[in-house]
N, CA, C, O and CB atoms as a CASP TS submission, in Angstrom:
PFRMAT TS
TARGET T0000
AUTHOR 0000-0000-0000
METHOD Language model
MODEL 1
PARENT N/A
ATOM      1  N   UNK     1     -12.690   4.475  20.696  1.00  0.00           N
ATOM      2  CA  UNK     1     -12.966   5.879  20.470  1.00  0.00           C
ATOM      3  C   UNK     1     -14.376   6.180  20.973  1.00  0.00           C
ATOM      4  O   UNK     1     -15.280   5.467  20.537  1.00  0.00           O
ATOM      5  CB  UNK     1     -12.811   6.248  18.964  1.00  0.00           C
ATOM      6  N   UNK     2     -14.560   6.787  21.515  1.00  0.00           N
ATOM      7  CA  UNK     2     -15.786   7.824  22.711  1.00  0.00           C
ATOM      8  C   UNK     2     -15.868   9.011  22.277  1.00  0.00           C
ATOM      9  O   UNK     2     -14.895   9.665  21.901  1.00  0.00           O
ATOM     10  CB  UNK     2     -15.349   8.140  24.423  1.00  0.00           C
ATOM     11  N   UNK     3     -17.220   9.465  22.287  1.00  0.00           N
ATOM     12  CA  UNK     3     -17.640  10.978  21.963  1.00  0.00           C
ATOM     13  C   UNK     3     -17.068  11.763  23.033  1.00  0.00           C
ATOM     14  O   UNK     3     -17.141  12.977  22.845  1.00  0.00           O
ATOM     15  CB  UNK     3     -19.280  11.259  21.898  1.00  0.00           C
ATOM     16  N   UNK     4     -16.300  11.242  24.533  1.00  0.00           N
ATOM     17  CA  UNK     4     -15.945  11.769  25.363  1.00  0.00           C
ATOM     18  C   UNK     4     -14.415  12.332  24.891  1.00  0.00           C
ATOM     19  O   UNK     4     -13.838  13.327  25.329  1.00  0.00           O
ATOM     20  CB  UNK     4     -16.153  10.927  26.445  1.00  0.00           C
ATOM     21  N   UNK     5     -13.901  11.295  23.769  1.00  0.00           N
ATOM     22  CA  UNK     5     -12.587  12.161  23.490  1.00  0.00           C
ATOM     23  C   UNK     5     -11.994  13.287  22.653  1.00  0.00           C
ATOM     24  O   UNK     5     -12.018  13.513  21.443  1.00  0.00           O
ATOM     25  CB  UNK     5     -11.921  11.500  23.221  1.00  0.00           C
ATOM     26  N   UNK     6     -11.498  13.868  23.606  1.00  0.00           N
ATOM     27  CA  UNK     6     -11.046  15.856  22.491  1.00  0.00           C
ATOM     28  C   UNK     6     -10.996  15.153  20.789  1.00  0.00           C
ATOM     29  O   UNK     6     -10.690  14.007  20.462  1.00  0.00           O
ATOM     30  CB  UNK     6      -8.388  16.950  23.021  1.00  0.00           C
ATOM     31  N   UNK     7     -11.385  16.226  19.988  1.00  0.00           N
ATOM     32  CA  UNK     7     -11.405  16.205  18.651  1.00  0.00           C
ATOM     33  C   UNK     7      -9.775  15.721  18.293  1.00  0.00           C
ATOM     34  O   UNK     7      -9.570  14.753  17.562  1.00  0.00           O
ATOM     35  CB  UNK     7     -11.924  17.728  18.061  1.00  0.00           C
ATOM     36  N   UNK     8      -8.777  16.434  18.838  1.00  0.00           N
ATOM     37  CA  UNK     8      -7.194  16.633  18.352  1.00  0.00           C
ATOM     38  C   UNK     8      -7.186  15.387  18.648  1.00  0.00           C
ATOM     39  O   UNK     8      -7.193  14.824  17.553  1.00  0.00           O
ATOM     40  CB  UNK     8      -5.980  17.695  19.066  1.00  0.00           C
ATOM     41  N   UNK     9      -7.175  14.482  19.588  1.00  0.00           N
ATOM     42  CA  UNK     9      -7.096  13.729  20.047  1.00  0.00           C
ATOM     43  C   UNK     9      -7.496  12.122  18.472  1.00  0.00           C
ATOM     44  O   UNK     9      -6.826  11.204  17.999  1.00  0.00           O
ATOM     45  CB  UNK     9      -7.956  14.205  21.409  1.00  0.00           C
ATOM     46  N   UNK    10      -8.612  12.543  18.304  1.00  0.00           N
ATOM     47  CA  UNK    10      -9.246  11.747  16.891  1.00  0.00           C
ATOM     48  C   UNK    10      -8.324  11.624  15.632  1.00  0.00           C
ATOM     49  O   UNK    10      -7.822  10.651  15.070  1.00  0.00           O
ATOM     50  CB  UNK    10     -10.587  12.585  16.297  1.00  0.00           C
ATOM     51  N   UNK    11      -8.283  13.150  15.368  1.00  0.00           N
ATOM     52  CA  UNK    11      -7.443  13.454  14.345  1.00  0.00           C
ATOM     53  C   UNK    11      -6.036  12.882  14.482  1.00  0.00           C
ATOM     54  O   UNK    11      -5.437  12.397  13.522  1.00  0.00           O
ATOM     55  CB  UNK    11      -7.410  14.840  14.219  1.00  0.00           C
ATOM     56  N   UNK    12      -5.576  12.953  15.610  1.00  0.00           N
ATOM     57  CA  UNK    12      -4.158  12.167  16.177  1.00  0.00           C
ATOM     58  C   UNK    12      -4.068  10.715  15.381  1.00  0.00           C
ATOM     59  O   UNK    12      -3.351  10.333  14.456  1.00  0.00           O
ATOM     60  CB  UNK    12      -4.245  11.819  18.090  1.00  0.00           C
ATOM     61  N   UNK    13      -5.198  10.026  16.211  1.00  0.00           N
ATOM     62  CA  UNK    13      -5.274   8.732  15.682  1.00  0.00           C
ATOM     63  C   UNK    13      -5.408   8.150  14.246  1.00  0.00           C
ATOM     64  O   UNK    13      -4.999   7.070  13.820  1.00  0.00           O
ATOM     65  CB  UNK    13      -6.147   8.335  16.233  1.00  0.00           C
ATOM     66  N   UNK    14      -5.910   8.885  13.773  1.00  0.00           N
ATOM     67  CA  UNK    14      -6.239   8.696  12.457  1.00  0.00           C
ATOM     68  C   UNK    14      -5.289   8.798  11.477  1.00  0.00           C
ATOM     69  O   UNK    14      -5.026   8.011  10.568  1.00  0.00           O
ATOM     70  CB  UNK    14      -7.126   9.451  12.154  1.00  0.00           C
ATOM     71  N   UNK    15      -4.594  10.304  11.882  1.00  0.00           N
ATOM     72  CA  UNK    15      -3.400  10.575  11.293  1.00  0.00           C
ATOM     73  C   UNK    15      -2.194   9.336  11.340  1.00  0.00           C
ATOM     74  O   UNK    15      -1.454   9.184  10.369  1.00  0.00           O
ATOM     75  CB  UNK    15      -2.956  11.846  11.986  1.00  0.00           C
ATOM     76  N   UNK    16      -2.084   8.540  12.468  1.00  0.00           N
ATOM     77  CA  UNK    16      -1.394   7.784  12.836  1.00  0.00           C
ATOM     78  C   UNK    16      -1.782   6.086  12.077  1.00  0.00           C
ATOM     79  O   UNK    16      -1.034   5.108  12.055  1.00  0.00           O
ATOM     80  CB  UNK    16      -1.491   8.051  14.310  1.00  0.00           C
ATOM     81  N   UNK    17      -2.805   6.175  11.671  1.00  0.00           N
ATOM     82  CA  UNK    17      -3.615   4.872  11.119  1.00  0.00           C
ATOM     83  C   UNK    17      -3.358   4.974   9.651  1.00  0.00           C
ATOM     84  O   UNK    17      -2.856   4.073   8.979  1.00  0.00           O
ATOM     85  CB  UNK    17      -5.362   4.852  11.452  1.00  0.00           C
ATOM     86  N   UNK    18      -3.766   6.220   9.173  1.00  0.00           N
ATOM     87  CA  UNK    18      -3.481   6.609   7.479  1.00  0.00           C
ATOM     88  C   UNK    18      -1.839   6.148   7.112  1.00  0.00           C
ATOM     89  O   UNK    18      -1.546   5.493   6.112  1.00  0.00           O
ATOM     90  CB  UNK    18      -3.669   8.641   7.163  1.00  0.00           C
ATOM     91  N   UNK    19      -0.887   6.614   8.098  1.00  0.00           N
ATOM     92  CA  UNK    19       0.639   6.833   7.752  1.00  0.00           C
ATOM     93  C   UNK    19       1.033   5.156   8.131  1.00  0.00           C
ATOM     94  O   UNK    19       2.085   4.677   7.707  1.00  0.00           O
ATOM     95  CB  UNK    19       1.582   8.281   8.893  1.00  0.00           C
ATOM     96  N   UNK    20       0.293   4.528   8.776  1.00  0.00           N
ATOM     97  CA  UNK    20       0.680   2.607   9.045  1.00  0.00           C
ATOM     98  C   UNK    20       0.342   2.264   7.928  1.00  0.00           C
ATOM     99  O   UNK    20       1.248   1.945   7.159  1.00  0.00           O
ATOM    100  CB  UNK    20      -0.221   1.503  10.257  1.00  0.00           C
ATOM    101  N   UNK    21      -0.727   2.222   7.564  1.00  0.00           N
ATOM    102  CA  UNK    21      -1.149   1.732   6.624  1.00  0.00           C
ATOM    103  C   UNK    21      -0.575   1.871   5.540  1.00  0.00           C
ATOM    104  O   UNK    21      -0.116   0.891   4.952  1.00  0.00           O
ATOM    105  CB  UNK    21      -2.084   1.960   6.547  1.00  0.00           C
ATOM    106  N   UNK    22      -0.453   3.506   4.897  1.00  0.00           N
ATOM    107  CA  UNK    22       0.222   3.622   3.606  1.00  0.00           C
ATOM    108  C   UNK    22       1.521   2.885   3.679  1.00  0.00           C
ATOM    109  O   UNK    22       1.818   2.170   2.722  1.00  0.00           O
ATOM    110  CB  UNK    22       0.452   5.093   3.211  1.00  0.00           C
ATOM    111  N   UNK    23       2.422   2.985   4.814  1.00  0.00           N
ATOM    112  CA  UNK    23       3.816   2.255   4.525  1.00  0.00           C
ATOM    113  C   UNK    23       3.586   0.991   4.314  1.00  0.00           C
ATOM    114  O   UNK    23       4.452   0.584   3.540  1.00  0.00           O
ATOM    115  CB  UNK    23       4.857   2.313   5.599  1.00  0.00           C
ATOM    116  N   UNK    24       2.654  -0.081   4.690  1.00  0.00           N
ATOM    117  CA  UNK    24       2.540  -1.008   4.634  1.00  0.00           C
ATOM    118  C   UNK    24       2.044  -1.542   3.044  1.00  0.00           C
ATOM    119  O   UNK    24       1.950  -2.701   2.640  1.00  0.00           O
ATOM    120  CB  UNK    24       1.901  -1.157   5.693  1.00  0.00           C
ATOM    121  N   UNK    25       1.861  -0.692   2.564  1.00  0.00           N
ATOM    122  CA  UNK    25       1.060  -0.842   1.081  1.00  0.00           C
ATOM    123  C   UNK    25       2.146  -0.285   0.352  1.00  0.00           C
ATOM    124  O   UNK    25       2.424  -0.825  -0.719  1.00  0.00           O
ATOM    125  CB  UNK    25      -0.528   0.052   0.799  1.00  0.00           C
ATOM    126  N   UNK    26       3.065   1.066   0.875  1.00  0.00           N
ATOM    127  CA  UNK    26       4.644   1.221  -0.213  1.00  0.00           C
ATOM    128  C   UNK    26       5.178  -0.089  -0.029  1.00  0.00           C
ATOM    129  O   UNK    26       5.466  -0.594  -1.115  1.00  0.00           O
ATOM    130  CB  UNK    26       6.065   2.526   0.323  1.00  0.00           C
ATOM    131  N   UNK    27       5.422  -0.843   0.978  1.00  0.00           N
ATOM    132  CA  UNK    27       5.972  -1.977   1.801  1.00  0.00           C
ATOM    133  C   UNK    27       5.901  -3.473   0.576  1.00  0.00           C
ATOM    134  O   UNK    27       6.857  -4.040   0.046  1.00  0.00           O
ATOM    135  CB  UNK    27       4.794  -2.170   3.458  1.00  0.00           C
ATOM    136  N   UNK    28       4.413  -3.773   0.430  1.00  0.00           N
ATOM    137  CA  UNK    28       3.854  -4.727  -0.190  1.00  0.00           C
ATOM    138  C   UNK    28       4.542  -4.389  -1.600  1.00  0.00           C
ATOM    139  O   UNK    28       5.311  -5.197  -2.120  1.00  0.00           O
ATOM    140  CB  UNK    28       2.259  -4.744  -0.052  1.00  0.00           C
ATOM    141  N   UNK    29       4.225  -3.144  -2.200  1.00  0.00           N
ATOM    142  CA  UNK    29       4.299  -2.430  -3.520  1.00  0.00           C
ATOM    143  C   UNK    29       5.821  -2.949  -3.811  1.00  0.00           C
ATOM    144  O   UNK    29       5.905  -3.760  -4.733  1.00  0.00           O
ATOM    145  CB  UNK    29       4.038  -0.584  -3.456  1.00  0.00           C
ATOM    146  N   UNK    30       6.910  -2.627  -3.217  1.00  0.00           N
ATOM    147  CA  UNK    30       8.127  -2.260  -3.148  1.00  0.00           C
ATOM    148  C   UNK    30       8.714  -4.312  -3.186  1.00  0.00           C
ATOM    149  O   UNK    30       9.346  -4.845  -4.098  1.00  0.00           O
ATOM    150  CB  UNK    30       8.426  -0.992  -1.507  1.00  0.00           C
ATOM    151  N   UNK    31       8.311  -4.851  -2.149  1.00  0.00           N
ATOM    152  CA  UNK    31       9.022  -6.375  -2.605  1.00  0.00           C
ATOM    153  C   UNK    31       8.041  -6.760  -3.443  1.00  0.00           C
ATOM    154  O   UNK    31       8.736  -7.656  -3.920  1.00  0.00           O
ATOM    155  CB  UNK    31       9.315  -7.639  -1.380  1.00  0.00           C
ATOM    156  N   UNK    32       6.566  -6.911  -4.309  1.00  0.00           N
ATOM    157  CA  UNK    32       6.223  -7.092  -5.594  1.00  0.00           C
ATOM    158  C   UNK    32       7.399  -6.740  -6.222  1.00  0.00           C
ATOM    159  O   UNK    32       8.225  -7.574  -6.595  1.00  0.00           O
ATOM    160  CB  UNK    32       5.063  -6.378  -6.039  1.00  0.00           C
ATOM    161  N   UNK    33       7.535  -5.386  -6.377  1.00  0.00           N
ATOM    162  CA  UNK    33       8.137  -5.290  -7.775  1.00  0.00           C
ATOM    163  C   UNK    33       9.911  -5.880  -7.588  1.00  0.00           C
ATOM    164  O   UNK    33      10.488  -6.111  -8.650  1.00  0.00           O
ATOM    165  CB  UNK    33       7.989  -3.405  -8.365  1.00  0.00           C
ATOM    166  N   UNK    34      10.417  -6.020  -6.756  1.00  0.00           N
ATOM    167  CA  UNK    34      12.131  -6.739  -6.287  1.00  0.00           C
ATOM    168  C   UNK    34      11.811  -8.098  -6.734  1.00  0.00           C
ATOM    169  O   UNK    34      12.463  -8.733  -7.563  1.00  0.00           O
ATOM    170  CB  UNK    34      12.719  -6.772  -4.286  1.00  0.00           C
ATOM    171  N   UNK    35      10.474  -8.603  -5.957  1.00  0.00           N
ATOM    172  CA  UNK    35      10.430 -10.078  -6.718  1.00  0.00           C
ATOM    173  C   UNK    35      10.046 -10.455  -7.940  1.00  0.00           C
ATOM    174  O   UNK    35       9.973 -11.661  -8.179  1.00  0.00           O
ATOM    175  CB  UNK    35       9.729 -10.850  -6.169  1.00  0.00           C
ATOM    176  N   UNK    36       9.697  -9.395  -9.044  1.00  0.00           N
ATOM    177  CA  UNK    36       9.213  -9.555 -10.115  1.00  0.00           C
ATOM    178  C   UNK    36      10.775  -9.089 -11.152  1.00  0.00           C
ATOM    179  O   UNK    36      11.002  -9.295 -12.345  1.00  0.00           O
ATOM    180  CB  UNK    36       7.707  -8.631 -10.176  1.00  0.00           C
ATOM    181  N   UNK    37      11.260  -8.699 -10.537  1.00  0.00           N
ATOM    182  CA  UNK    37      12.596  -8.238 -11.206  1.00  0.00           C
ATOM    183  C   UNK    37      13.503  -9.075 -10.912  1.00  0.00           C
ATOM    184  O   UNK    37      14.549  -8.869 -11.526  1.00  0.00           O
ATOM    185  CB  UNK    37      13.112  -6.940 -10.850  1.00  0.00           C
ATOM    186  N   UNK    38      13.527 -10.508  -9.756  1.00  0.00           N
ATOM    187  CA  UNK    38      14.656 -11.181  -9.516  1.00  0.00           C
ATOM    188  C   UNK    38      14.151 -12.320  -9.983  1.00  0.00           C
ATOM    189  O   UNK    38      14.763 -13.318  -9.602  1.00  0.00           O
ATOM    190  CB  UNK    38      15.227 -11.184  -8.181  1.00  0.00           C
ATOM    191  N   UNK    39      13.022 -12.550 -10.846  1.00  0.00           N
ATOM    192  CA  UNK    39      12.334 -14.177 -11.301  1.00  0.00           C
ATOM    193  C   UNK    39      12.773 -14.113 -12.728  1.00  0.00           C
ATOM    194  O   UNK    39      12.377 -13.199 -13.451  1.00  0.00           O
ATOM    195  CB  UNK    39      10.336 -14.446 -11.179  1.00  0.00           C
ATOM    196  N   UNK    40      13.680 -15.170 -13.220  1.00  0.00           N
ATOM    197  CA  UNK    40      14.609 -15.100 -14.102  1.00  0.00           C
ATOM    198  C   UNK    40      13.835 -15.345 -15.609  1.00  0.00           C
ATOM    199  O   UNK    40      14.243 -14.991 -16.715  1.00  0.00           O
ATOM    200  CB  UNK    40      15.744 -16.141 -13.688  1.00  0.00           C
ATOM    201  N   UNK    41      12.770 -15.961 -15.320  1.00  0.00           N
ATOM    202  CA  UNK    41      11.503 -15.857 -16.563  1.00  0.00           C
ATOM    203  C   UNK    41      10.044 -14.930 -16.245  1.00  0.00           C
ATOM    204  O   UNK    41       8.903 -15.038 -16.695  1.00  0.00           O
ATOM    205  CB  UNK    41      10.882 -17.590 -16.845  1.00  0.00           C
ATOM    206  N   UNK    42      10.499 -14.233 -15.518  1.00  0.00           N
ATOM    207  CA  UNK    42       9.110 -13.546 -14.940  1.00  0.00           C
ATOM    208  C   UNK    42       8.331 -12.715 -16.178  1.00  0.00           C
ATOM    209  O   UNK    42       8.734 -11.763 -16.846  1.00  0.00           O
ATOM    210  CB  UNK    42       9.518 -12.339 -13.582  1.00  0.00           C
ATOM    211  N   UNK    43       7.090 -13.428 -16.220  1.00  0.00           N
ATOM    212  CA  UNK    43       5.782 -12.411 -17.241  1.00  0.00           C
ATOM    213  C   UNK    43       5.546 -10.968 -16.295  1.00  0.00           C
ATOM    214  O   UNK    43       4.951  -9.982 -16.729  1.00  0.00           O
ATOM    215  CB  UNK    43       3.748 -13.475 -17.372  1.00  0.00           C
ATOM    216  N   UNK    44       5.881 -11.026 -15.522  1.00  0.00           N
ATOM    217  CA  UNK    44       4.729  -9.623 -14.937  1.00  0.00           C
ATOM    218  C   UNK    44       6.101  -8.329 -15.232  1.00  0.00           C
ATOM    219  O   UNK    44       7.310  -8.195 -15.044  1.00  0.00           O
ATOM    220  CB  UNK    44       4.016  -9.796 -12.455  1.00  0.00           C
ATOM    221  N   UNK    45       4.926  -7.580 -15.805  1.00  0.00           N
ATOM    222  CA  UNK    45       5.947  -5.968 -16.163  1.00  0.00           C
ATOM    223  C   UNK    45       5.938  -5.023 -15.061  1.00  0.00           C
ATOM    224  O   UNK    45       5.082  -4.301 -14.551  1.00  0.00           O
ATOM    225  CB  UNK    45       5.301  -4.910 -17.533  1.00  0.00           C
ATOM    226  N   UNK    46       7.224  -5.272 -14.852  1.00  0.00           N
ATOM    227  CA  UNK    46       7.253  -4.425 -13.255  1.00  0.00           C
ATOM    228  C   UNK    46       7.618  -3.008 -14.046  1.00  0.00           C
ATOM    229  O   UNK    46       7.988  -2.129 -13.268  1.00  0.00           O
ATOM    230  CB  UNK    46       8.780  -5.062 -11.765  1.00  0.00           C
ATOM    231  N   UNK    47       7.594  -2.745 -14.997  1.00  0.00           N
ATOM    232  CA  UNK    47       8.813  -1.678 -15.438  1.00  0.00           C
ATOM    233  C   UNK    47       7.884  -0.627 -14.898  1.00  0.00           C
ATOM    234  O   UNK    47       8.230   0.256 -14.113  1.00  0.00           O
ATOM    235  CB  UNK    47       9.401  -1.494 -17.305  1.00  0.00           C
ATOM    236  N   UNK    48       6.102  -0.879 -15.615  1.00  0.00           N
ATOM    237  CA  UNK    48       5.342   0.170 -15.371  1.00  0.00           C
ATOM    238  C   UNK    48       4.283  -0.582 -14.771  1.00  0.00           C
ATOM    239  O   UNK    48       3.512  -0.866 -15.688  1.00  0.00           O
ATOM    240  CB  UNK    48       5.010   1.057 -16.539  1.00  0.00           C
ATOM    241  N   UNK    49       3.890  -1.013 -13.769  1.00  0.00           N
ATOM    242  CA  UNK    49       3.190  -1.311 -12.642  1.00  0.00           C
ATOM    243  C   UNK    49       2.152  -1.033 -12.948  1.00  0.00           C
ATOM    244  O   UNK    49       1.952   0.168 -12.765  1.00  0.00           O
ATOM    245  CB  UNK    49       3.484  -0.822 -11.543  1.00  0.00           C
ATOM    246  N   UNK    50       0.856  -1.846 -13.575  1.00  0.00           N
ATOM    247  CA  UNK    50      -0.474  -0.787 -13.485  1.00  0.00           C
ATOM    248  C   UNK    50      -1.494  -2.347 -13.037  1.00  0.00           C
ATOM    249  O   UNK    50      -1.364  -3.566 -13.151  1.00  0.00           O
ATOM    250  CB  UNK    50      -1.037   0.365 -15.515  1.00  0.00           C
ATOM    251  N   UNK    51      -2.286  -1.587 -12.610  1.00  0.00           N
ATOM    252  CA  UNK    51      -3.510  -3.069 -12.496  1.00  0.00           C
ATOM    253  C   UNK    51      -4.621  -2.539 -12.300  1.00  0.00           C
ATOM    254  O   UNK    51      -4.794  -1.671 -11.445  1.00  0.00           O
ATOM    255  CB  UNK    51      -3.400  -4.264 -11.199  1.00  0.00           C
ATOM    256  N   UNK    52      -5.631  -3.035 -13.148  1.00  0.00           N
ATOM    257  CA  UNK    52      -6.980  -2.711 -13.595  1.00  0.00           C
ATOM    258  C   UNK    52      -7.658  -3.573 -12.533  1.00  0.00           C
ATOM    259  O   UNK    52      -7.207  -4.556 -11.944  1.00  0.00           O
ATOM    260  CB  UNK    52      -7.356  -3.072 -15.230  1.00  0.00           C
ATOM    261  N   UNK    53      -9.215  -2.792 -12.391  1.00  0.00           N
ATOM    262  CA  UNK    53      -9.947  -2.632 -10.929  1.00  0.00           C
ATOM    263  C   UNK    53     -10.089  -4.177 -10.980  1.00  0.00           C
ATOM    264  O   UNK    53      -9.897  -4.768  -9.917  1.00  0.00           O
ATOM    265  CB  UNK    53     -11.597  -1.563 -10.743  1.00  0.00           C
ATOM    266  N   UNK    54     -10.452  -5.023 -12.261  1.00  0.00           N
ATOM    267  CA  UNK    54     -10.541  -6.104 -11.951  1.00  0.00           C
ATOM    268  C   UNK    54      -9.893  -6.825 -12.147  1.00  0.00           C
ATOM    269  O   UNK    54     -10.233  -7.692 -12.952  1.00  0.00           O
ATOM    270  CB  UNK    54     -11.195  -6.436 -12.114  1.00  0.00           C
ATOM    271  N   UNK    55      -8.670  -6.879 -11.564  1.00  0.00           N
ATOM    272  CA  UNK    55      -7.488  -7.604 -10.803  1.00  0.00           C
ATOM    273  C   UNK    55      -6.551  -8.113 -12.194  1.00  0.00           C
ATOM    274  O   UNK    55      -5.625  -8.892 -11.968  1.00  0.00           O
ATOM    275  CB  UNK    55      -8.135  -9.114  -9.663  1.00  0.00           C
ATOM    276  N   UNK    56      -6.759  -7.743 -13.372  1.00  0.00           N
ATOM    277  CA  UNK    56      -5.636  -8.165 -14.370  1.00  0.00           C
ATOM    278  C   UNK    56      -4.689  -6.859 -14.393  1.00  0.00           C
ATOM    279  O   UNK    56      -4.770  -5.841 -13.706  1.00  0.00           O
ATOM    280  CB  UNK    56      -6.274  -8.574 -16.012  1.00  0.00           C
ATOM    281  N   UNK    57      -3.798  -7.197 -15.366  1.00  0.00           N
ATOM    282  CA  UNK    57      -2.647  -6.458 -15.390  1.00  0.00           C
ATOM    283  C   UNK    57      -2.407  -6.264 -16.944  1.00  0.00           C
ATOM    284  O   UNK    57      -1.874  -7.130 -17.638  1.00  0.00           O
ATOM    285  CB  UNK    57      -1.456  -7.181 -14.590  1.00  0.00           C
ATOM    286  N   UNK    58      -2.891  -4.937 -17.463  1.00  0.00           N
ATOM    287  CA  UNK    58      -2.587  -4.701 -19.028  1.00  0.00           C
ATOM    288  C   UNK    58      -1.349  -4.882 -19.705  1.00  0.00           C
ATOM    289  O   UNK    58      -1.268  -4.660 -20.913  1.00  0.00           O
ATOM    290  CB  UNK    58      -2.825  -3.460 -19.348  1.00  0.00           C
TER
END
């Protein structure tokens, strides 16, 4: 990216970087919780998904 390129042009990209990314994080989100629901003694509560900033799970 260059100060030489049109603004729309930026916004394009970006727009396009935000929408990879988020699917990739529904993506991650989505087999967590399939594999937490198919582990036949599984501790982790998929029911309501929450996780505190420092990395435990209430």
């Amino acid at each position: 990216m260059s100060p030489d390129e049109p603004f729309i042009a930026i916004v394009w990209w970006v727009n396009r970087e935000v929408l990879h990314h988020g699917a990739e994080i529904a993506l991650i989100r989505d087999l967590y919780r399939t594999t937490a629901e198919s582990l036949p003694d599984s501790k982790i509560p998929y029911d309501n998904l929450q996780v505190r900033l420092d990395g435990t799970i209430p």
